[in-house]
C-alpha positions in Angstrom: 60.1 -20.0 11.6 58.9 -18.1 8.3 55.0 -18.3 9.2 53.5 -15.6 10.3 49.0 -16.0 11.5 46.7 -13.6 10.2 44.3 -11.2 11.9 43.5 -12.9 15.6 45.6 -16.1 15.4 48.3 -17.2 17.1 50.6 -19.9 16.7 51.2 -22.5 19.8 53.8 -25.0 21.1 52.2 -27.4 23.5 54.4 -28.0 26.4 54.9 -31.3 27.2 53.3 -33.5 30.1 54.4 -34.9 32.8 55.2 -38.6 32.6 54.7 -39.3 35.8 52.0 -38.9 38.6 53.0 -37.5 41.8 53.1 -41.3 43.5 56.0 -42.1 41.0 54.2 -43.9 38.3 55.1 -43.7 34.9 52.4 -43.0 32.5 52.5 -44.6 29.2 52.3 -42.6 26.0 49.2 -44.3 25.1 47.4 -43.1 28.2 48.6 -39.5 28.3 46.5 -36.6 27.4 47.6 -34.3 25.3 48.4 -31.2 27.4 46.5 -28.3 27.4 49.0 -25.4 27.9 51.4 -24.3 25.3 53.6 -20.9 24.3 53.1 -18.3 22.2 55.3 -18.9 18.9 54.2 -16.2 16.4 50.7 -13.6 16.7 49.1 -11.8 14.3 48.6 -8.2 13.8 45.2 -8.1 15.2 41.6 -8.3 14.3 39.5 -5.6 12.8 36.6 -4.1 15.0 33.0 -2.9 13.8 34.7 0.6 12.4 37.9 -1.3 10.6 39.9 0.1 13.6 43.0 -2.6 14.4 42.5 -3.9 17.9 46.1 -5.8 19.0 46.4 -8.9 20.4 46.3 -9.7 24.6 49.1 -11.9 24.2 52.0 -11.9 22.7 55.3 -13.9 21.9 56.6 -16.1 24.7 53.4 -15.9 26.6 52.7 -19.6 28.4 48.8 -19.8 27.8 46.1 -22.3 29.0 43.3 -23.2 26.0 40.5 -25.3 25.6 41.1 -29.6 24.7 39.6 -29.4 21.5 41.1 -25.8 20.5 43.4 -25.0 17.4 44.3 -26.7 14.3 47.2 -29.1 14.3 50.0 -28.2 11.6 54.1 -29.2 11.2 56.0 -26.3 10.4 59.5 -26.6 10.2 59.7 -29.8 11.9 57.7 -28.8 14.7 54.0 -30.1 15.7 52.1 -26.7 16.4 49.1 -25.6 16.6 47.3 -22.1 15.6 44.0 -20.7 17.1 41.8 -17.9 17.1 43.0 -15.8 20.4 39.4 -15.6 21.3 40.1 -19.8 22.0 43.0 -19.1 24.7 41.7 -19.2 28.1 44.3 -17.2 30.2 47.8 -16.3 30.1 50.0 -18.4 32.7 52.3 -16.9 35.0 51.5 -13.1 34.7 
């Protein structure tokens, strides 16, 4: 991917749903939500604090995240349905 964020974005892959409950029932397209925890594609540098001083990024590349329903903008790059946010919108980092 030639996309890199700016200053405290990320880019984000959801990761898909499950498309069944855990009695065995298949859930339509329709009726699925769309997931709410993705990975880490690309990051940004960093943002800038009160003195101009770079402060990195919490996450990085790879990370699995959890972030908020309404979070992120939706964009296609390269094929792919992503999403990039503000770091400040990520919730937690799965799995650490």
């Amino acid at each position: 991917m030639k996309f890199r964020p700016l200053h405290d974005r990320v880019v984000v892959r959801r990761l898909e749903s499950e498309e069944k409950t855990k009695g065995g029932i298949i859930i339509p397209d329709a009726a699925k939500e769309k997931p709410q925890e993705g990975e880490i594609v690309a990051v940004g540098s960093g943002a800038r604090d009160e003195h101009g001083k770079l402060v990195p990024l919490d996450v990085k590349k790879g990370d699995k995240i959890l972030f908020g329903k309404w979070s992120g903008t939706e964009v296609k790059i390269d094929g792919q349905d992503l999403l990039i946010m503000k770091e400040s919108d990520i919730m937690g980092i799965i799995g650490k």
